[in-house]
C-alpha positions in Angstrom: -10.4 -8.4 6.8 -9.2 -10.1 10.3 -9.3 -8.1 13.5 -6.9 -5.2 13.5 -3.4 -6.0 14.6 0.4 -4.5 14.1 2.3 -7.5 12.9 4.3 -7.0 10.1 2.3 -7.2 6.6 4.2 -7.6 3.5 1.9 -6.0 0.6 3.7 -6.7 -2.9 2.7 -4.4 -5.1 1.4 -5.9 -8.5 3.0 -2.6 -10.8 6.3 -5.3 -10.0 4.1 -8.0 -11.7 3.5 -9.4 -15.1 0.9 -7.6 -16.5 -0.3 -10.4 -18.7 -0.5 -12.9 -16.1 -1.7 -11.0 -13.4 -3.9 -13.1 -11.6 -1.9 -16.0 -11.3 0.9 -13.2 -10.0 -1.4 -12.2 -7.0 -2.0 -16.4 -6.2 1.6 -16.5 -6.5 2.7 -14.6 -4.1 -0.1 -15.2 -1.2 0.8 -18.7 -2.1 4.7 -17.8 -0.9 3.2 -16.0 2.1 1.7 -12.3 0.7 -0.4 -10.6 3.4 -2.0 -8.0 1.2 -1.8 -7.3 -2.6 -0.9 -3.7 -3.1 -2.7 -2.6 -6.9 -1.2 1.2 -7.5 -3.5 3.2 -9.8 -2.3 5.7 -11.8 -3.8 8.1 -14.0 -1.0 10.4 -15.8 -2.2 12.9 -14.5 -1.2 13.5 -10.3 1.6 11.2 -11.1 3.4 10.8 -13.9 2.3 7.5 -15.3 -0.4 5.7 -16.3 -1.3 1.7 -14.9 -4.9 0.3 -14.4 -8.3 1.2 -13.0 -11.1 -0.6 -11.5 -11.7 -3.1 -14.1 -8.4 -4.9 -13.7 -9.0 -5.0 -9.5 -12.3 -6.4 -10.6 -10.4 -9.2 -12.9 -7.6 -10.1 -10.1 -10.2 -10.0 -7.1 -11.3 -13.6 -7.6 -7.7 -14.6 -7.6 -6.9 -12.6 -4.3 -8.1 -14.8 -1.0 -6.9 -12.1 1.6 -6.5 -8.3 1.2 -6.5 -6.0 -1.8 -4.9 -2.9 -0.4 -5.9 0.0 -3.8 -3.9 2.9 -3.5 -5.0 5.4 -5.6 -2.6 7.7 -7.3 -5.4 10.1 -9.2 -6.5 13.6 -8.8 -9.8 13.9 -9.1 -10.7 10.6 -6.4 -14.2 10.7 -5.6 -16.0 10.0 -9.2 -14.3 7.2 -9.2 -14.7 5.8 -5.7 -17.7 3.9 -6.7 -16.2 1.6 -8.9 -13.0 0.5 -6.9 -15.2 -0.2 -4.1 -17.6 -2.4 -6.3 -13.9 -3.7 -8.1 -14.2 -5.2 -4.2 -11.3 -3.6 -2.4 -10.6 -4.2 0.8 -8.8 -1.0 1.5 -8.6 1.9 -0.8 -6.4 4.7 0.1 -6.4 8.2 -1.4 -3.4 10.9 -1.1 -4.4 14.2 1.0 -2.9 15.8 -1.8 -4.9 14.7 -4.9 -8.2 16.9 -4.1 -9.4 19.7 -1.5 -11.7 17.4 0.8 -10.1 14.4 1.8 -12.2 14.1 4.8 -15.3 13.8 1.9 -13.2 11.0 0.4 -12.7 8.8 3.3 -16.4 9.2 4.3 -17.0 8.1 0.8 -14.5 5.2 1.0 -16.0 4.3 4.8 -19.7 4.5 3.2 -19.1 1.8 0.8 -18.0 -0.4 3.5 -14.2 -0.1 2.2 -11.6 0.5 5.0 -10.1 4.0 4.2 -6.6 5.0 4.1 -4.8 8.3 3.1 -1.4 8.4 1.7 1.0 11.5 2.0 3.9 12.5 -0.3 7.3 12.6 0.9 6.8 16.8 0.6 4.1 16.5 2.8 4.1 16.8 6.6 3.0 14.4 8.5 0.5 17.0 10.6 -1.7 17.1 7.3 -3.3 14.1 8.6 -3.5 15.1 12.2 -7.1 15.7 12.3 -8.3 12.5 10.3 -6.8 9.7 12.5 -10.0 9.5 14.2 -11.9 8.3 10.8 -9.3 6.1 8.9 -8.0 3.0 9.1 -4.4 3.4 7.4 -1.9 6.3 6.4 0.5 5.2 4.3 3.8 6.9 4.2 5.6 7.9 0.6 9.2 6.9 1.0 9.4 7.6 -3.0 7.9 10.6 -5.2 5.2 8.6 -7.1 4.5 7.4 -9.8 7.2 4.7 -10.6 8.5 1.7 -9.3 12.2 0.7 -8.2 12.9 4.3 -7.3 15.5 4.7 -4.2 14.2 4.7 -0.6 13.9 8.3 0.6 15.8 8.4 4.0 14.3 11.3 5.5 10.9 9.6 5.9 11.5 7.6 8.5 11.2 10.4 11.0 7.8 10.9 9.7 7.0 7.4 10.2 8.4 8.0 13.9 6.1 11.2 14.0 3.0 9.2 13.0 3.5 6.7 15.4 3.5 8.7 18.5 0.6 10.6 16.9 -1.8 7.3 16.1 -1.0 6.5 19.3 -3.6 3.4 20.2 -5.7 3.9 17.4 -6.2 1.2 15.1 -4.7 2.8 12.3 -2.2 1.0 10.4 1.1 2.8 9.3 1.7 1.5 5.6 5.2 2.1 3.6 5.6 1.9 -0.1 8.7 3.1 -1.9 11.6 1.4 -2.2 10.9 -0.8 0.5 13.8 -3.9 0.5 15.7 -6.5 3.2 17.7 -3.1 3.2 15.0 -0.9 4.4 12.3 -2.9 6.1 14.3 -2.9 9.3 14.2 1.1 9.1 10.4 1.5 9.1 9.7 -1.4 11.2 11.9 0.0 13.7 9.9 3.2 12.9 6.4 2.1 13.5 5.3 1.1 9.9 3.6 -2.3 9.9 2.4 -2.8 6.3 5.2 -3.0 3.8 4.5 -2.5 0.5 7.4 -4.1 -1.8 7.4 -4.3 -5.3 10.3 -5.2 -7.1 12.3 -6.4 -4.1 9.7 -9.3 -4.0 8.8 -10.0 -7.8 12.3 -9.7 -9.3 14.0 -13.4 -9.9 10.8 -15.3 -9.7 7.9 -16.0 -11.7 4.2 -17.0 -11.2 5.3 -20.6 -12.5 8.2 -20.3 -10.7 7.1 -18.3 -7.1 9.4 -20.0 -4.7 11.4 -16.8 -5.1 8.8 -14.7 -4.4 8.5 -16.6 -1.1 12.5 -16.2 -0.4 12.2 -12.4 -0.8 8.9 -11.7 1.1 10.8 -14.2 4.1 14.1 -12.1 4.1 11.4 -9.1 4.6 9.4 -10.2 6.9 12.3 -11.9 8.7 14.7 -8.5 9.2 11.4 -6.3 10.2 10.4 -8.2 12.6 13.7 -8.6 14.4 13.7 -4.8 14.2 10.6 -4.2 16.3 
């Protein structure tokens, strides 16, 4: 990963994708301008859906040249660390939620080399991370329940973005978004402090991996409305 910095990132998230044609989805869109690839894991069990696991991040790695941002949406994490960090994730984040010792997890995550994140659910404050900003790289923010995509933007979130933000302070800890994050939205968390965006269906829908010219018009009329927010 490049030096730390809090430009905009647009992360699409892959759960948007075709799932038969995955790797050439995740050269599409870096192709049209991607930043990260997002890969939500689900496990039917702390969310209500099921997706993919590490052997599909090992399959799409060789076809990701920059980041691949794993956000793990499984209760328990830590048996299952090993693998998504040998899948070669850049990033793998883990909710505070999911288990009893999330401070374990990221030194887990952090001890495989693997920058560590922790995401929080729009229920949760954003205090429960208060004491870990010293040992993670990323929070991401919930601005839907999880679990599915396309679900609405959850408004009240942005103040916890906001809150974040003042609490992060200098550290270099990224503020990710994912949920319902659109040309509509973007501007709202930008102006908030986020500076990953994760987007799923606002950039996959109209285009395809044969076809990703699309995929670059909608990650553009993202990046292009954050960034005149901040």
């Amino acid at each position: 990963m490049t030096a730390f910095d809090r430009s905009i990132k647009i992360a699409p998230s892959i759960l948007a994708a075709d799932f038969a044609n995955f790797g050439a989805e995740c050269a599409a869109v870096e192709g049209q301008g991607a930043d990260w690839i997002h890969v939500d894991v689900m496990d039917g069990h702390f969310v209500p859906n099921i997706s993919f696991g590490a052997a599909t991040c090992a399959a799409i790695r060789p076809h990701i040249k920059g980041v691949m941002d794993v956000h793990l949406m499984i209760s328990p994490v830590d048996p299952f660390l090993d693998g998504f960090i040998a899948a070669g994730a850049d990033v793998i984040t883990a909710h505070v939620e999911a288990g009893p010792h999330i401070h374990r997890t990221v030194q887990a995550i952090r001890a495989g080399g693997v920058r560590a994140g922790v995401a929080l659910n729009p229920g949760t404050p954003a205090e429960a991370v208060r004491g870990l900003l010293d040992e993670i790289d990323l929070v991401c923010v919930m601005t839907v329940n999880p679990g599915f995509g396309g679900q609405a933007f959850i408004e009240s979130q942005v103040t916890k973005i906001q809150q974040l933000r003042e609490m992060i302070g200098d550290r270099p800890v990224h503020i990710e978004v994912d949920g319902g994050v659109d040309a509509r939205t973007a501007p709202l968390v930008a102006a908030a402090g986020a500076d990953v965006l994760v987007a799923g269906s606002a950039v996959f829908r109209g285009g395809t991996a044969a076809a990703p010219e699309v995929y670059g018009e909608n990650i553009r009329r993202i990046r292009t409305v954050a960034e005149a927010a901040i």
